[in-house]
C-alpha positions, 0 to 999 in steps of 0.5 A: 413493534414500532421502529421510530423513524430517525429524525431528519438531518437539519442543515441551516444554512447561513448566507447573504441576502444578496446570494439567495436567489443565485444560489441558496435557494436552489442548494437549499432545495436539493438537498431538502430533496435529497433528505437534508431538512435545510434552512434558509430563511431564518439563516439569512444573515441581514443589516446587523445581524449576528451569527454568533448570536443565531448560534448560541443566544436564539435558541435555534434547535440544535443542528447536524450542520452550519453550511456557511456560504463565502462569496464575494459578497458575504465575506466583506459582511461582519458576521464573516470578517468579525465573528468567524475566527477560531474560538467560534469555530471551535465553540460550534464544532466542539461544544455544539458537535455541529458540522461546519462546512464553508462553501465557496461560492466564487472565484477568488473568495478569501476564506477566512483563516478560521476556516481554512483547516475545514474541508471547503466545497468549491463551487466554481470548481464542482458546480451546484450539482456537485456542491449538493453531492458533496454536502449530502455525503459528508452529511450521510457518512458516506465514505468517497474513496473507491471499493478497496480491491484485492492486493496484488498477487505479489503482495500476498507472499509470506516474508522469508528471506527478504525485507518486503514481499516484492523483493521476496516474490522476486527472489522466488521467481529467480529462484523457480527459473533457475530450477527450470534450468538445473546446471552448473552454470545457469546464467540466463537474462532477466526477461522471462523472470520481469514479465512473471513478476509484472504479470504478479502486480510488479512494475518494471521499476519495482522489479528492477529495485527489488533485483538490486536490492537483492544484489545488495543484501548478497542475495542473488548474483546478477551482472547489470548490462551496461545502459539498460534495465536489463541483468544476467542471472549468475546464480543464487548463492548457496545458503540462499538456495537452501533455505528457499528449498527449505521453505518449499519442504526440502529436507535440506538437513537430511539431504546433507546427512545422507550424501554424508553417510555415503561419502563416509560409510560407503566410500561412494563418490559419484554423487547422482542427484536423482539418487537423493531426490534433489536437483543439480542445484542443491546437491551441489550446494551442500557439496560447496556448503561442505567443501568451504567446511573444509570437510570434502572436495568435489569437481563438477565433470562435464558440467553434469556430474559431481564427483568427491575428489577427497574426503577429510578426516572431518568428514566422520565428525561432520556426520556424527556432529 
């Protein structure tokens, strides 16, 4: 079984007479090397000559793309001045689904205002080599913009607790750190958090954005330092807390069930964390979670033990309810 070949890209290009030598013959050349079946002497635009009428009255095959060369010279021609305003522009591109590609070929050209919503090829700017290029690869298809890379690390958070990834991926580096420093009273500076998240994709000022945004939504408690980019972690607020656990597999319901039950069915009130399989941190939260219920009253003694001081008559419908 035979595979047809595909028939050949066909360019006419359509020039002044005076820019032949200068430029159209070599541009036509490299691209016939490059694949493109280019055109060049049926396309020289003479004394009288019409492009509307090469266009749509010679008959002329139909082709992939009209390359129109602007230069000094050819843009005082008519066949630019008269016959390259909007309706024919649209009649090529349109009725004929041709390509029109304007290339300039001087400084200083004014291209025609019909064209100048079509991406142009400077010459001046890109030289012949790059026009080539250019035109080869709007021809072909071929697609100019770089590989797309991987997405940051950052960006592959899921979105929990905030609006964007950067400010969830921050929110979870604070929150990891003061798990590192489990205590009553974790204040810490933002150094060792920055470089985690710029190390993740970050820049320092999306970094410190995402903390003030969090601090805004009432999300992380943070004392900014007077002239500098650099903050105090006071804490993560209770809820806040818990649902990160939350999200981490923490049976935080559980967990306030059972420091409940012990409270209520075995009157213990020195409450140890290690007893629950919990951190400093969240027990304390559902303590304060409680206490703001009005359901218990604790004291944190020695910066290191949670104590119950006194217990509700709420308590017992807390742990039923």
């Amino acid at each position: 079984m035979t595979t047809e070949a595909r028939p050949p890209i066909k360019a006419f290009i359509s020039h002044a007479t005076e820019d032949k030598e200068r430029f159209v013959e070599p541009f036509a050349t490299a691209l016939r090397e490059k694949g493109i079946d280019a055109w060049v002497d049926k396309w020289e635009i003479r004394a009288g000559d019409s492009l509307v009428h090469r266009i749509f009255d010679e008959g002329i095959p139909r082709a992939d793309a009209i390359v129109v060369v602007l230069s000094h010279v050819s843009v005082g021609k008519p066949w630019v001045t008269e016959e390259l305003h909007a309706s024919v522009v649209r009649r090529i591109t349109t009725e004929r689904e041709t390509k029109l590609i304007p290339i300039v070929l001087d400084e200083d050209v004014d291209v025609p205002s019909a064209l100048k919503h079509l991406l142009w090829v400077s010459v001046p700017r890109v030289g012949l080599d790059g026009a080539v290029q250019q035109v080869v690869n709007n021809l072909y298809g071929v697609d100019q913009k770089p590989p797309l890379g991987a997405p940051p690390a950052f960006a592959a958070e899921p979105v929990h607790q905030t609006q964007t990834p950067a400010d969830e991926t921050v929110l979870r580096l604070l929150f990891k750190h003061l798990q590192a420093h489990d205590s009553a009273n974790a204040v810490l500076f933002s150094d060792a958090v920055r470089d985690r998240a710029m190390e993740l994709g970050l820049t320092e000022p999306s970094f410190i954005e995402s903390v003030h945004a969090l601090a805004s939504a009432g999300q992380v408690s943070v004392t900014f330092m007077t002239g500098s980019t650099r903050f105090i972690i006071n804490g993560i607020p209770n809820g806040t807390w818990l649902n990160l656990e939350a999200s981490k597999g923490v049976d935080v319901e559980g967990l306030r069930t059972k420091i409940l039950s012990d409270v209520v069915n075995q009157d213990i009130r020195k409450i140890e964390p290690a007893t629950y399989g919990a951190s400093f941190r969240t027990v304390q939260a559902v303590l304060q979670i409680l206490q703001a219920q009005r359901v218990l009253r604790f004291s944190v003694v020695r910066d290191s033990e949670l104590v119950v001081t006194d217990v509700s008559p709420l308590a017992r419908r807390a742990l039923l309810g």
